[in-house]
C-alpha positions as CSV (number, residue, x, y, z in Angstrom):
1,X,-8.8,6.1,-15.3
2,X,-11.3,5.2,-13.2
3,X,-13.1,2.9,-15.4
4,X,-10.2,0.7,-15.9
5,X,-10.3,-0.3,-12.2
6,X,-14.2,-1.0,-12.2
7,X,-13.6,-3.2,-15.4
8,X,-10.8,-5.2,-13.4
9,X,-13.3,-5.0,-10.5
10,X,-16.4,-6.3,-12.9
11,X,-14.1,-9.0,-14.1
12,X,-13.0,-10.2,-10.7
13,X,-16.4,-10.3,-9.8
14,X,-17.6,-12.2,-13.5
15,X,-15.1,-14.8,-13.0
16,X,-16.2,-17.5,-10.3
17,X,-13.0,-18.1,-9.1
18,X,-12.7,-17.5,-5.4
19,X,-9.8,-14.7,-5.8
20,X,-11.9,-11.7,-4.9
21,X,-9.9,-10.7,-1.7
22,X,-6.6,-10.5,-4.1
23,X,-8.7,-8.4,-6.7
24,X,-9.6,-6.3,-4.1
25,X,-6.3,-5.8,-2.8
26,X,-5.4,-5.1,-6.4
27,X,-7.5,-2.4,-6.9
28,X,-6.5,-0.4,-4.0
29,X,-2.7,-1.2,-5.3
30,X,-3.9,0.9,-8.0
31,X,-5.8,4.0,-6.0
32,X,-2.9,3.9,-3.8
33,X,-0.2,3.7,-6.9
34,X,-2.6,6.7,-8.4
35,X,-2.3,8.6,-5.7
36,X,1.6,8.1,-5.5
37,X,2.0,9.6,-9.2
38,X,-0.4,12.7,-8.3
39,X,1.5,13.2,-5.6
């Protein structure tokens, strides 16, 4: 499961659009939403 939040990473990084902050806030929406089912 952790590859699908390095793919969102690597294509938040890949696209030039200047929206890194919010991808990077999406991926620890996902490690935190992870977590939460673990848990």
């Amino acid at each position: 499961m952790k590859s699908l939040a390095l793919r969102v990473l690597n294509l938040c990084f890949l696209s030039a659009k200047p929206m890194l902050f919010e991808c990077y806030l999406a991926a620890l929406g996902m490690k935190t939403y992870r977590l939460r089912m673990l848990t």
